[in-house]
C-alpha positions in Angstrom: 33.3 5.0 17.2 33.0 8.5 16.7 30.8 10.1 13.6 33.3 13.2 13.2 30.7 14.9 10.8 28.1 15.4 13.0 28.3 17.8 16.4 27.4 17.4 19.7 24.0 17.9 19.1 23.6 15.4 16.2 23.7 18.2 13.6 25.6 17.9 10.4 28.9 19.6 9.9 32.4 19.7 7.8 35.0 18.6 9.6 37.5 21.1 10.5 40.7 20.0 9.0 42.6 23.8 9.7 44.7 22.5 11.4 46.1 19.2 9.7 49.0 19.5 7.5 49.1 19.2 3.4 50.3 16.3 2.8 50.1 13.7 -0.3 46.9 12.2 -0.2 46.6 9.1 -2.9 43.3 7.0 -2.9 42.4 4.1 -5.5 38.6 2.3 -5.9 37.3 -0.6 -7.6 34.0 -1.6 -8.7 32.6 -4.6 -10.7 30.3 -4.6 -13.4 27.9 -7.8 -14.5 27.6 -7.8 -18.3 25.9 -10.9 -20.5 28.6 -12.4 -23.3 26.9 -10.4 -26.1 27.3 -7.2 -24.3 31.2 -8.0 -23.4 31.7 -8.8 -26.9 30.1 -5.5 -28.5 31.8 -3.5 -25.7 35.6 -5.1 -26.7 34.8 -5.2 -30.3 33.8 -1.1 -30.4 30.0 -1.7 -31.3 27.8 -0.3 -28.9 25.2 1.8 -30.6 26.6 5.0 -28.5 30.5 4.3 -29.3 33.7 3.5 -26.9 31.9 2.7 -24.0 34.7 2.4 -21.8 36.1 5.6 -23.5 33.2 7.8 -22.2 32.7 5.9 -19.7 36.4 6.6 -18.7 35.7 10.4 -18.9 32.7 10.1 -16.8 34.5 8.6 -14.5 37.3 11.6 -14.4 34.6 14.1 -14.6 32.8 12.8 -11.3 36.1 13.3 -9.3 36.0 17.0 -10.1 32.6 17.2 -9.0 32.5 15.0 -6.2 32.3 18.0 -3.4 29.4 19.0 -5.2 27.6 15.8 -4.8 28.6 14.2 -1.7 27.4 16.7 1.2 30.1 17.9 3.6 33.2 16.4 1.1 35.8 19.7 0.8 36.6 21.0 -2.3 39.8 19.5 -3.3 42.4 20.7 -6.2 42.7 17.4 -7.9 46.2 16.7 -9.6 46.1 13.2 -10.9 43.0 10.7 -11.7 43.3 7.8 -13.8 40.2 5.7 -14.9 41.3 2.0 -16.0 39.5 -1.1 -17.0 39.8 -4.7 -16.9 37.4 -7.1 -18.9 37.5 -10.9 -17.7 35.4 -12.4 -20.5 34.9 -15.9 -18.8 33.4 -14.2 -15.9 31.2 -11.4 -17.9 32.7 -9.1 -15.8 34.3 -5.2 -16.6 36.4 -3.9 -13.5 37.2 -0.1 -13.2 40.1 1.1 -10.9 39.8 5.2 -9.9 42.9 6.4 -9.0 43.3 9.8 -7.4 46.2 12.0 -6.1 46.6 15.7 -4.5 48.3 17.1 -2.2 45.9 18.4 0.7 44.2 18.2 4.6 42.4 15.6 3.5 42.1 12.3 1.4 40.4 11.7 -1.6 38.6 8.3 -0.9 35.4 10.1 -1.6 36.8 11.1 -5.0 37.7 7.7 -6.3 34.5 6.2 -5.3 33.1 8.3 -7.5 34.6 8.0 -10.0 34.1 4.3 -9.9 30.4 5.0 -9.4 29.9 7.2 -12.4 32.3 5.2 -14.9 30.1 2.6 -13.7 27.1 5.1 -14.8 28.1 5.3 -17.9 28.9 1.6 -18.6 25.2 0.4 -18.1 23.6 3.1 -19.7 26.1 3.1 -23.0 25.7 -0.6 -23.0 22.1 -0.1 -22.6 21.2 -3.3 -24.9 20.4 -4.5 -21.5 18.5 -3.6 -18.7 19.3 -6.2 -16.1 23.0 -6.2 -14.9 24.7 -6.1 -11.7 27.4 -3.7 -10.5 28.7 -4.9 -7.6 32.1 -4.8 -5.3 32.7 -0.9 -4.8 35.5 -0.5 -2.5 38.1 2.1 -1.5 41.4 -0.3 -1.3 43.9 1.3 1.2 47.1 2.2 -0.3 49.5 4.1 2.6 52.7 6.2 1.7 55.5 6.5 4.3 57.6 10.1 5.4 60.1 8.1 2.9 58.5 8.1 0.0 57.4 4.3 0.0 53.9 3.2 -0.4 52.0 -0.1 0.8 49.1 -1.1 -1.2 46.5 -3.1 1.2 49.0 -3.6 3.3 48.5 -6.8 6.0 48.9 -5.3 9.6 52.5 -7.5 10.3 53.8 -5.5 6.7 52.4 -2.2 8.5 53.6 -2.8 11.6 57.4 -4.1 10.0 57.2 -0.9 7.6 56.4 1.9 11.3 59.4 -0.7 12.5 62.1 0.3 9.7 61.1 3.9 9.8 61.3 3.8 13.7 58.1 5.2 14.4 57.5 2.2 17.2 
């Protein structure tokens, strides 16, 4: 496999993506959060000490796409045009998901930007729920969503849908 941010002589670099073409880039991540019934409860209910949790935690979230080529080293600047921030709460489980969803148009994706925004939504959630110290935040992932010359998209597509899908388009 080959590490394309690093040179031939092992040093660090941007990749030079000057010569890819802008397309539409979409990315979406997911992360789990661990939370005791009491804190599920005061978090669904509205009273947390510091206010809508998942409110701030939703902005947090938002604001640490915008600055993710600030924080990640070697991540381009991108001109983000869409994020969303969304939660689900599975009560049973004690468990609050957030989904990051990120779009542009660009030379190159915005994994790195919904990630983060997982991560810092996820931030927020344990500190503004700060009633306890001991909780678990688990199950970051980037889930692969791919969108076809024709519009169409695949979300975590299996490779027999991927290959049927390069098939009907009659790119093999």
């Amino acid at each position: 496999m080959e590490l394309n941010h690093f040179d031939k002589n092992g040093n660090a670099v941007m990749v030079d993506v000057s010569d890819k073409p802008v397309t539409h880039r979409t990315a979406t991540a997911t992360g789990s959060i661990q939370v005791s019934p009491e804190i599920m409860a005061a978090v669904k209910s509205g009273n947390v000490k510091k206010g809508d949790v998942l409110g701030v935690a939703r902005v947090a979230g938002i604001m640490g796409v915008k600055r993710t080529s600030e924080l990640i080293p070697m991540c381009h600047p991108l001109p983000i045009q869409k994020c969303s921030v969304d939660f689900e709460t599975d009560e049973d489980a004690g468990v609050i998901r957030v989904f990051c969803t990120v779009k542009t148009e660009g030379k190159t994706g915005v994994e790195m930007e919904a990630l983060t925004g997982v991560s810092t939504a996820h931030d927020i959630e344990h500190e503004d729920g700060a009633a306890e110290k001991a909780i678990a935040i688990s199950g970051q992932q980037h889930i692969p969503v791919i969108r076809f010359a024709d519009g169409s998209w695949l979300v975590e597509p299996s490779a027999t849908q991927l290959q049927a899908k390069c098939k009907e388009l009659g790119l093999i």
